[in-house]
C-alpha positions as CSV (number, residue, x, y, z in Angstrom):
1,X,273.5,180.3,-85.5
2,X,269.8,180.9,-86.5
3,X,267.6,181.9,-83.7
4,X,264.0,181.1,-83.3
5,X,261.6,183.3,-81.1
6,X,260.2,181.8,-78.6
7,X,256.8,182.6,-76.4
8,X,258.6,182.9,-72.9
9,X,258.2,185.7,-69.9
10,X,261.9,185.9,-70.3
11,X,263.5,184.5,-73.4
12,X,263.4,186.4,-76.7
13,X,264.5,183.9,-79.0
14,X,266.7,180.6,-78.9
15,X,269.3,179.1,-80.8
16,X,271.1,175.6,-81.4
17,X,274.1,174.0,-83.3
18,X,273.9,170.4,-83.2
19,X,277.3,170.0,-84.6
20,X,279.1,171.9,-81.1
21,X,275.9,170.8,-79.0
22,X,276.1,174.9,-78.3
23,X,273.2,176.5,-77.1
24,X,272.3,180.2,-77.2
25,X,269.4,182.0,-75.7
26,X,268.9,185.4,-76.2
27,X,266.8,186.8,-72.8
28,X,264.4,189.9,-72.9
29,X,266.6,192.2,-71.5
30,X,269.2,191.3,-74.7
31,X,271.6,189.6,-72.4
32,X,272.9,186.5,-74.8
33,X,274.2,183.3,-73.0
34,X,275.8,179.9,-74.6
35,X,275.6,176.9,-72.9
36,X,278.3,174.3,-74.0
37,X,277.8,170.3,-74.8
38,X,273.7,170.5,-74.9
39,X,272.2,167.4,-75.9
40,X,269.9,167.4,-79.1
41,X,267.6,165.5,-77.2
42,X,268.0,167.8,-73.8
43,X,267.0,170.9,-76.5
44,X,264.3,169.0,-77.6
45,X,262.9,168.6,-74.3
46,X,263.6,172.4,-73.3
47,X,261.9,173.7,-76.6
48,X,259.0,171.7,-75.9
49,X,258.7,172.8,-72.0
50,X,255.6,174.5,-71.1
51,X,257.9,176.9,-68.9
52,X,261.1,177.8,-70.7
53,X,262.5,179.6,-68.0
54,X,262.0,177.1,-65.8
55,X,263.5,174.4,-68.0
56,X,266.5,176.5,-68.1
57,X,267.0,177.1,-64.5
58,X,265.8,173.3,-63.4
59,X,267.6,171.3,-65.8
60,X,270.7,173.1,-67.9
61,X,271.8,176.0,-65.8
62,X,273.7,174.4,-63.1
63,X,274.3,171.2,-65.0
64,X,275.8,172.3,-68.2
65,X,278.6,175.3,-68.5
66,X,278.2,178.3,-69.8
67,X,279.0,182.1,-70.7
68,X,277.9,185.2,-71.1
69,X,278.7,186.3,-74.7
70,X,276.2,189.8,-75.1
């Protein structure tokens, strides 16, 4: 999965893979998280937030599942 780098206080770099709706975001301190059956059009919206971390904790983290994975 490619990642992107992103301009966020706390995530390094983000990827996505349309085809599993997986999607893996790499945080500053290297920890690597997937979160499973992602929308294309909730991505979208998160890669276009003016807060990323907030995005992530407001609107994916308790509504999607997911898993540490580094």
């Amino acid at each position: 999965m490619d990642m992107k780098p992103v301009a966020s206080s706390n995530i390094q770099a983000v990827g996505y893979d349309e085809s599993t709706e997986t999607m893996r975001v790499q945080f500053n301190n290297s920890s690597v998280y997937e979160y499973h059956n992602i929308p294309l059009i909730v991505y979208n919206d998160f890669m276009q937030a003016s807060s990323l971390g907030a995005y992530l904790n407001r609107n994916i983290r308790n509504n999607y599942s997911y898993e540490k994975i580094a």
